[in-house]
C-alpha positions as CSV (number, residue, x, y, z in Angstrom):
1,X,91.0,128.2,53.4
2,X,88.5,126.6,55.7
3,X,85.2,129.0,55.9
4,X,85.4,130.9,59.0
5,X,82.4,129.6,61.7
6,X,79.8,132.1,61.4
7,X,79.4,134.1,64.7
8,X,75.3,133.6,64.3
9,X,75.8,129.9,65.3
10,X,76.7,129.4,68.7
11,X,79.3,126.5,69.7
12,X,77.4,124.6,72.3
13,X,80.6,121.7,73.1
14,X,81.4,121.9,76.3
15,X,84.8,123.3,77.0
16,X,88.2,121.9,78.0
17,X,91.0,123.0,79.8
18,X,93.8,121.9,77.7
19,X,96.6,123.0,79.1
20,X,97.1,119.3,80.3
21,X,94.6,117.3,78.5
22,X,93.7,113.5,78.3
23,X,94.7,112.2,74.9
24,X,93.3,109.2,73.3
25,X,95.2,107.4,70.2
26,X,92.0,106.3,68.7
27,X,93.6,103.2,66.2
28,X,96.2,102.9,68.5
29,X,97.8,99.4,66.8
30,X,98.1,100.5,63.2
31,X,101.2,101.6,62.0
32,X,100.3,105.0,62.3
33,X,98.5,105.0,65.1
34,X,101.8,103.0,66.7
35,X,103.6,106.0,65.3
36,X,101.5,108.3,67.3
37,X,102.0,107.4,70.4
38,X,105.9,107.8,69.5
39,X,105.8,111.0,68.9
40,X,103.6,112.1,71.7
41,X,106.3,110.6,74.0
42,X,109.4,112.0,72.1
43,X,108.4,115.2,71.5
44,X,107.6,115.4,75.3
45,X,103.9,116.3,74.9
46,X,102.1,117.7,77.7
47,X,99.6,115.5,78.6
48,X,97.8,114.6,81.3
49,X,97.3,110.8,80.9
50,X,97.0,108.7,77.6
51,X,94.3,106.7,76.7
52,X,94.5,104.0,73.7
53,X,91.2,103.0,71.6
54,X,91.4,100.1,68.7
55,X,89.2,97.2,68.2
56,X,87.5,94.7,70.3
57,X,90.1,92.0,69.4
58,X,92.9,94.0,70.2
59,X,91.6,95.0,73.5
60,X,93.3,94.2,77.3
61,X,96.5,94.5,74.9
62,X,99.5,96.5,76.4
63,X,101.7,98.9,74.5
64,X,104.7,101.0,75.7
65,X,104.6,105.0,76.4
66,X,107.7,104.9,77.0
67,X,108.1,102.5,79.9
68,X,104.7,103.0,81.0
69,X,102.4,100.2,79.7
70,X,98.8,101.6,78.2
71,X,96.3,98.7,78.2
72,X,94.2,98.9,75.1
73,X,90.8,99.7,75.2
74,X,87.9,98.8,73.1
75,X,86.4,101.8,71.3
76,X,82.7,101.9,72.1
77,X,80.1,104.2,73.1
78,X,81.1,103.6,77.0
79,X,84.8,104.7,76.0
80,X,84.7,107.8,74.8
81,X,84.4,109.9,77.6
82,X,86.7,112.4,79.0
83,X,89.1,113.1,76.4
84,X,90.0,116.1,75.3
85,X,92.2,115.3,72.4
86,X,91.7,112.7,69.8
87,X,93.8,111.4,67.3
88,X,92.0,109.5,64.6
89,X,93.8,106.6,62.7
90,X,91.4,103.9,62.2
91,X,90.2,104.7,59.0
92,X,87.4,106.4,57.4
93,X,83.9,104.8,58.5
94,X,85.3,104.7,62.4
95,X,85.8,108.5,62.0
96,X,82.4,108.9,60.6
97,X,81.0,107.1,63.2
98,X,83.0,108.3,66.3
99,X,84.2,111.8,65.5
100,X,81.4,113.3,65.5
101,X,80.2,111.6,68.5
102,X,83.2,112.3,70.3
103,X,83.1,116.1,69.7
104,X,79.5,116.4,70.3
105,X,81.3,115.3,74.1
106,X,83.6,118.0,74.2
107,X,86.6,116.6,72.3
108,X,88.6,117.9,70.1
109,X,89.3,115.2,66.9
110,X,92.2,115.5,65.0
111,X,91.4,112.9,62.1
112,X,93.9,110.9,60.0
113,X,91.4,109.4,57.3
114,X,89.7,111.2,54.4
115,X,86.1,111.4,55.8
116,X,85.9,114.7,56.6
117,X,89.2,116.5,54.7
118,X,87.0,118.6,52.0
119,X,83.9,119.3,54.2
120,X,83.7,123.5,54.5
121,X,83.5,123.6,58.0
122,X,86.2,121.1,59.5
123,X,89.9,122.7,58.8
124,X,92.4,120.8,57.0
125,X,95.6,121.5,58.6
126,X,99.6,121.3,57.6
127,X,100.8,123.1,60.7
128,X,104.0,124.6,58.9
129,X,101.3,126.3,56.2
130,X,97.9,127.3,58.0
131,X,98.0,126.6,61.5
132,X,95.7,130.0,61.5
133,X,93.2,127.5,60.4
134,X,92.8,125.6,63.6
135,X,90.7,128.1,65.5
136,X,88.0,127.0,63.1
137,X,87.2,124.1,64.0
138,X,84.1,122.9,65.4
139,X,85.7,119.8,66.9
140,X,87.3,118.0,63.9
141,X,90.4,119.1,62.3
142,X,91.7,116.8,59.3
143,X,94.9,115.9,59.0
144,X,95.9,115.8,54.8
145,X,96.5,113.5,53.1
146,X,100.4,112.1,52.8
147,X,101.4,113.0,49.4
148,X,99.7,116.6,50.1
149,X,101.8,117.4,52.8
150,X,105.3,116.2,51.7
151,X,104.4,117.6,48.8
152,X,103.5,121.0,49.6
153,X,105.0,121.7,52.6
154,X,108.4,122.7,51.0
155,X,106.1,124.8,48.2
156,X,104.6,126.7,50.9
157,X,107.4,129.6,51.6
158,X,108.2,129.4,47.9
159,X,104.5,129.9,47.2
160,X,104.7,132.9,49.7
161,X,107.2,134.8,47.7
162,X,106.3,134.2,44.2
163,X,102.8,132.5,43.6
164,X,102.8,129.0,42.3
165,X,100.1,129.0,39.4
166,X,100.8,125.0,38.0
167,X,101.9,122.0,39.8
168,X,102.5,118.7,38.3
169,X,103.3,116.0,40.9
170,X,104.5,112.0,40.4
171,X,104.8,110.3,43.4
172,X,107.0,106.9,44.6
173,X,104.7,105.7,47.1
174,X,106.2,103.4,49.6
175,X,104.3,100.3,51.1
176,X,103.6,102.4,54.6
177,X,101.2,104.2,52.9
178,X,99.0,101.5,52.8
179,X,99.6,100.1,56.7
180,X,101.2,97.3,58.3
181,X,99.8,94.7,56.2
182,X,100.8,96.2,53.7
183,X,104.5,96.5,54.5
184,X,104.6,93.4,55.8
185,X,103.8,92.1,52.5
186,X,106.3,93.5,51.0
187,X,108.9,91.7,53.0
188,X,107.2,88.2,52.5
189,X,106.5,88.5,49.0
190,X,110.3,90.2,48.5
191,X,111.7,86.9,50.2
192,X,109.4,84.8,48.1
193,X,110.6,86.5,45.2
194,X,114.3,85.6,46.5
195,X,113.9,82.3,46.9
196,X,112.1,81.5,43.5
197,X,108.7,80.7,45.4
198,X,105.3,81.8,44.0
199,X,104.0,84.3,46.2
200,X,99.8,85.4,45.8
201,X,99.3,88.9,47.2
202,X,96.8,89.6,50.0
203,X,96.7,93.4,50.6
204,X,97.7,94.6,47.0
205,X,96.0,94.0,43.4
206,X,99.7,93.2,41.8
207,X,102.7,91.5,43.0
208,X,104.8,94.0,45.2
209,X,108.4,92.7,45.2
210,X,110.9,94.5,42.7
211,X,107.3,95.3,40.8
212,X,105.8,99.3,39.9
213,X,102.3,99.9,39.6
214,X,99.5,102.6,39.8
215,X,98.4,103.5,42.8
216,X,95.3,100.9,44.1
217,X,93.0,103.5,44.8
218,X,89.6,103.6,43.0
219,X,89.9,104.7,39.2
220,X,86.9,107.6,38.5
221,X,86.3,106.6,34.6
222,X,85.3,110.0,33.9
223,X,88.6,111.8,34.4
224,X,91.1,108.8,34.7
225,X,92.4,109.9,37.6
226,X,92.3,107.6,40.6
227,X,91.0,108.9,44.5
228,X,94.8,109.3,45.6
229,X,95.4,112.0,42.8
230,X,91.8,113.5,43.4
231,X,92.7,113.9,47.2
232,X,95.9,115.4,46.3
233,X,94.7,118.3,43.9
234,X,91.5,118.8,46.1
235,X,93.6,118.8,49.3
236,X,96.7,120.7,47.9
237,X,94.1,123.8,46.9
238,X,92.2,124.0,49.8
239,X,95.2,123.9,52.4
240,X,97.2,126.8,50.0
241,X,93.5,128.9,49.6
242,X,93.7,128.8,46.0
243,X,91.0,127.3,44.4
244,X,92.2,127.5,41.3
245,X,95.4,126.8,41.6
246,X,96.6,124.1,38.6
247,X,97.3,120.6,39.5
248,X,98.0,117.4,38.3
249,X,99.0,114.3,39.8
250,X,100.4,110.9,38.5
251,X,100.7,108.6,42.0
252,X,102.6,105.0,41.6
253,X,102.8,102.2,44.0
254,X,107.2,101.5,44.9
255,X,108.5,98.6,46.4
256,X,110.0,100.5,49.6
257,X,108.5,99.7,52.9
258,X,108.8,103.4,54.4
259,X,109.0,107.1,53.3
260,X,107.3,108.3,50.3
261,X,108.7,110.8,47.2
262,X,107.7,112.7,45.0
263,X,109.1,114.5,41.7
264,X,107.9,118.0,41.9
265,X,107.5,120.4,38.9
266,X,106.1,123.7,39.7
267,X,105.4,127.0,37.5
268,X,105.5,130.5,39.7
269,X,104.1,133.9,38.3
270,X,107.5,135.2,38.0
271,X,110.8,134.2,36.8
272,X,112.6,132.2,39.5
273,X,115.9,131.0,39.8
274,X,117.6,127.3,41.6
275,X,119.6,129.6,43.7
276,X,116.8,131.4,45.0
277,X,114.6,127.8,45.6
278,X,117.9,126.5,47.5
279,X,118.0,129.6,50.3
280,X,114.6,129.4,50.4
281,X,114.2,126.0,51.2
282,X,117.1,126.1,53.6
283,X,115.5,128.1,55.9
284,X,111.8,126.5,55.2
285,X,110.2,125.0,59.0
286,X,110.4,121.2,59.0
287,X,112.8,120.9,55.5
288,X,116.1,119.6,55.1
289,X,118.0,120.8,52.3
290,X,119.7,117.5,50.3
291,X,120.9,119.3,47.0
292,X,124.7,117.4,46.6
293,X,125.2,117.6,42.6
294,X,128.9,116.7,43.0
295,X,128.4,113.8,44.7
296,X,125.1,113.3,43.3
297,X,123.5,112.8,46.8
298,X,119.6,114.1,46.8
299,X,116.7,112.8,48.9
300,X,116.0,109.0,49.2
301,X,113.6,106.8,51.3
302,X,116.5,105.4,53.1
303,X,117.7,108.9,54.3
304,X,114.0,109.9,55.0
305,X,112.9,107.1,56.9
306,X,112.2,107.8,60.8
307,X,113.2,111.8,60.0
308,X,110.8,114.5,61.0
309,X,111.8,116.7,58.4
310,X,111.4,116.2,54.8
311,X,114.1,115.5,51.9
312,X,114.2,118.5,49.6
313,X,116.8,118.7,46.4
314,X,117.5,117.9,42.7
315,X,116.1,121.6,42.4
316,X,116.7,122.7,38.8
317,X,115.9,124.7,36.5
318,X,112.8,123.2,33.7
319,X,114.8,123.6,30.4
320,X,111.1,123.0,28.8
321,X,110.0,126.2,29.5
322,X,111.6,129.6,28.3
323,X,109.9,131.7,30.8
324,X,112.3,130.4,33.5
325,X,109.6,130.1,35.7
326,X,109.1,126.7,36.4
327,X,111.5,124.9,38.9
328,X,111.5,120.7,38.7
329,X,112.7,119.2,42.2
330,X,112.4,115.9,44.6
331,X,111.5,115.5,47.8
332,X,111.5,112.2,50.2
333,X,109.5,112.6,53.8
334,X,108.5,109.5,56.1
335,X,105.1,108.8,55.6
336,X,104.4,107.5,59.0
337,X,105.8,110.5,60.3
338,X,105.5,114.2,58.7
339,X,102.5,112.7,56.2
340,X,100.6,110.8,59.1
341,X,101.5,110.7,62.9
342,X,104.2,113.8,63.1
343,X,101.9,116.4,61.5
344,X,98.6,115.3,63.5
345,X,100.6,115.4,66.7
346,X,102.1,119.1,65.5
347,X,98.5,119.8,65.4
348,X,97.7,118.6,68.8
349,X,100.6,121.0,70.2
350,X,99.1,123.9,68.6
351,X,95.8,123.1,70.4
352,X,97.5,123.2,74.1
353,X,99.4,126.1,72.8
């Protein structure tokens, strides 16, 4: 877990009454940040007014909380002021510029991007697994990255009752995960495909439509693995508190426009059975059970896609190892949502209490 804030050091932010605070989207036209503001709204969250924050080119812009307008502001220096919650989904060097800034103020930052996920002192947060972990912040909390928290969420209760020592993780990423642009080409270059046209992609290394590749994150030549993997294991340890924990990741690029999965095979200490993965999953916070074998119905984007909860099934036993300890299963959450928007947002309710 996070180190605890040492008592020697005093925090000198000012403080906020939050039991109605102002909340700022911070990123506000992205498709996460679009998803944001959704869920702050459907989930009835108790704010006192909402402020939105994106570029200069997008500002004087209007977008809907609900059927109140929000004009778009530009985020600058002279527009930070007076929030007391954040929600960061502008990317990495925006929250290295302005989060700090920002909490220096008095706000609390709950931050999308990876900038400042492995850092000691900032809490990286999956609600549903350490929400203990939010008292020690110093005003940033990270929000994980997708494929960690669809991933481990549904380990964490299973992880409670008998440890998980090895995790191996391949992922069926879908287009959200790399924004709007992203998705949308996916849908151009899927009817180009159609139509026999030649189509050049923009956003992507490789053509997207009916096409599998590795994930387009940066390649570390050293160890092979590329920064979505690295964030993954790194992230996956340090939300669980097990530094040693035994991970490895394989993450691939899917041509679905929304809700990630991932093929999960995980080794526990002791000997564990499907039966007992099934009732504990059932009754796991934020998990939905999908585990038909006779129809052979188990999680899928299609099902996952604008769900809160995540996909869990296909649980079985792993054949390939004798011990009957290791359990192989699949899981499908909406990346928008429970990896992005939802679990930030879960965050910001723990905050007002």
């Amino acid at each position: 877990m996070c180190a605890a804030v040492s008592d020697s050091v005093p925090d000198s932010r000012p403080r906020r009454d939050l039991r109605s605070p102002v909340v700022a989207v911070v990123g506000a036209t992205g498709a996460v940040g679009r998803e944001m503001i959704e869920c702050l709204h459907r989930r009835k969250f108790p704010l006192r007014s909402l402020r939105l924050l994106a570029s200069g080119r997008s500002a004087g812009q209007v977008l809907k909380y609900g059927d109140q307008p929000v004009v778009i502001e530009a985020l600058g220096p002279d527009t930070i002021d007076g929030i007391d919650i954040a929600l960061f989904s502008a990317g990495g060097s925006v929250s290295k510029q302005y989060a700090p800034l920002m909490a220096e103020r008095g706000t609390i930052v709950v931050d999308n991007s990876s900038a400042f996920r492995m850092h000691d002192d900032v809490p990286l947060v999956v609600p549903e697994i350490n929400s203990q972990a939010i008292a020690q912040h110093r005003g940033i909390i990270a929000n994980p990255n997708c494929v960690a928290i669809l991933s481990i969420t549904p380990l964490w209760p299973i992880h409670q009752r008998n440890p998980i020592r090895r995790l191996i993780l391949s992922t069926y990423q879908a287009a959200s995960g790399a924004g709007a642009a992203a998705m949308e080409e996916l849908r151009e270059s899927t009817r180009a495909y159609l139509a026999g046209e030649r189509y050049e992609p923009k956003v992507l290394p490789h053509p997207y439509a009916f096409n599998v590749f590795s994930h387009n994150a940066r390649v570390d030549p050293t160890t092979g693995y590329n920064d979505e993997e690295a964030k993954v294991m790194q992230e996956a340890r340090k939300i669980f508190g097990d530094a040693t924990m035994r991970i490895t990741a394989t993450c691939v690029r899917v041509p679905v426009l929304r809700a990630h999965c991932v093929s999960v095979n995980f080794e526990c200490e002791e000997r564990i059975t499907p039966e007992e993965v099934r009732s504990i999953v059932a009754s796991a916070p934020g998990v939905r059970l999908v585990d038909d074998a006779q129809n052979n119905y188990y999680p899928m984007p299609n099902d996952a896609s604008g769900r809160d909860e995540l996909l869990v099934g296909r649980i079985r036993q792993d054949v390939s190892d004798p011990s009957n300890r290791s359990i192989s299963m699949f899981i499908a959450g909406d990346q928008l949502l429970k990896g992005a928007a939802l679990n930030a947002v879960q965050i910001a309710e723990k905050l007002v209490g």
